[in-house]
N, C-alpha and C positions, 0 to 999 in steps of 0.2 A: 905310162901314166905315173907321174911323182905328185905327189900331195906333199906340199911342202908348210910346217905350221909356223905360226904366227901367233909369238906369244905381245903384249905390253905390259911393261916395267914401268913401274912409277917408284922416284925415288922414298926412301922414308918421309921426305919435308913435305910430300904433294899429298898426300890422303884429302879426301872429301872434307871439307868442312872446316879441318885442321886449322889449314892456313889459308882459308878464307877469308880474312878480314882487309876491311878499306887499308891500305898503306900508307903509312902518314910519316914522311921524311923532311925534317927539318931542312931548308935550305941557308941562303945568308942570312945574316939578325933579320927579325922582322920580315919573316916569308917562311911560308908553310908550303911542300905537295902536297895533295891529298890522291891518291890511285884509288880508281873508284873501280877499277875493271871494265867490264862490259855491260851497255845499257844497251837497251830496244829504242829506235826513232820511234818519234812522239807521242814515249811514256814519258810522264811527271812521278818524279821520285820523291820519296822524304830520305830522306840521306841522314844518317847519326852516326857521330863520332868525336873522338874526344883527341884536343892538342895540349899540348904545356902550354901553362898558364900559371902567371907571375900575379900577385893580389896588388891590388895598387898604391903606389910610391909616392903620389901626389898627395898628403895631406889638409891641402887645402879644400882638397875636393871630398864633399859629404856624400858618395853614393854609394846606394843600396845595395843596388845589382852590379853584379861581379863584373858585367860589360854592357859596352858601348855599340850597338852595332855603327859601323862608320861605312863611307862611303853613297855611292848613291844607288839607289833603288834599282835593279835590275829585276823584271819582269820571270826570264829566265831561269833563275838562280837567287838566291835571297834568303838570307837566315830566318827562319820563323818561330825558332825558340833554344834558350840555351839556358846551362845552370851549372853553378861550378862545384867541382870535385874534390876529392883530396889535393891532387899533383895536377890537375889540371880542369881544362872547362867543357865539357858536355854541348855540340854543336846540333842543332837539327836544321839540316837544308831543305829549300824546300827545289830540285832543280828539273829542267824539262831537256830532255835530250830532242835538239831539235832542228840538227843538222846529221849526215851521215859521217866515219870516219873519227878524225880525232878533236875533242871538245874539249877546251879548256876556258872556263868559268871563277872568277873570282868573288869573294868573299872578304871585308875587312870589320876588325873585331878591335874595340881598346880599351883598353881597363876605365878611363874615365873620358870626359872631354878635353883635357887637354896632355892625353896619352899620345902614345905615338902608335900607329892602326900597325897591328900583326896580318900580314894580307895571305888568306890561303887559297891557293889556285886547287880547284878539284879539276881534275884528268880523269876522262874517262876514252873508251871507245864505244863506237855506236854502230851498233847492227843493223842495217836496213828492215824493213819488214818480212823481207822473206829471205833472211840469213839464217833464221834461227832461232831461239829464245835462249838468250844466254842466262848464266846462270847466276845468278845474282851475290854477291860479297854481303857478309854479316853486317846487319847495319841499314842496308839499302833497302827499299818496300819500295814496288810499283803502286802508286795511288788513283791514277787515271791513265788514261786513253785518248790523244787532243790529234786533230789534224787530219783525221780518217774522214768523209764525207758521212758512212753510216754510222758512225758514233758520236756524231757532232747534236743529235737531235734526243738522244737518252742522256746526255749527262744534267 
């Protein structure tokens, strides 16, 4: 009989929590990723996180708020509140993971009306219902429960 042991090494950059955060990697001009990790099918998230963000260039234009949200209304996915920063703009998504595998969702944001839309594609993956509860990235809050037949009558 050998009893053989089993140790796991995690390198220094992986600790719990450390490096947890959404990933936000600039792609070409005008296009954002945003790595959201792993979501649960048919939880509705509030997703926060912050991109670079340039103050706006158009002078002719009088606006307030730091942005424009652009593009058209997606049911899915949809900014529901933002506010700008020192170096950049403070994003709350509102998004519903609502297929299995891999979900990719856009978002577009412009300094005024006649900017040009910064478009950020959030990435995530999506765990079936009995995969597991993954662990959620800094930033991300499960807010509901949608698509289940017994939860469809409490909300």
């Amino acid at each position: 009989f050998v009893c053989l042991e089993h140790h796991v090494h995690f390198s220094g950059g992986s600790g719990f929590g450390k490096d947890n955060n959404i990933m936000i990697q600039p792609q070409r001009h005008g296009h954002i990723d945003a790595h959201l990790g792993f979501l649960q099918l048919y939880h509705r998230y509030h997703v926060e996180f912050s991109v670079p963000w340039n103050t706006c260039i158009h002078p002719d234009e009088k606006t307030v708020a730091p942005a424009v949200i652009a593009g058209s209304h997606n049911a899915n996915c949809h900014i529901v509140d933002f506010a700008q920063e020192k170096d950049g703009l403070r994003l709350k998504v509102e998004l519903l993971a609502y297929k299995e595998k891999i979900l990719k969702e856009n978002v577009e944001v412009m300094c005024c009306p006649s900017g040009t839309p910064l478009k950020i594609v959030l990435n995530a993956r999506v765990l079936a219902k009995d995969k597991g509860t993954p662990l959620l990235r800094n930033g991300i809050r499960s807010i509901a429960v949608e698509g289940t037949n017994e939860d469809e009558m409490s909300e």
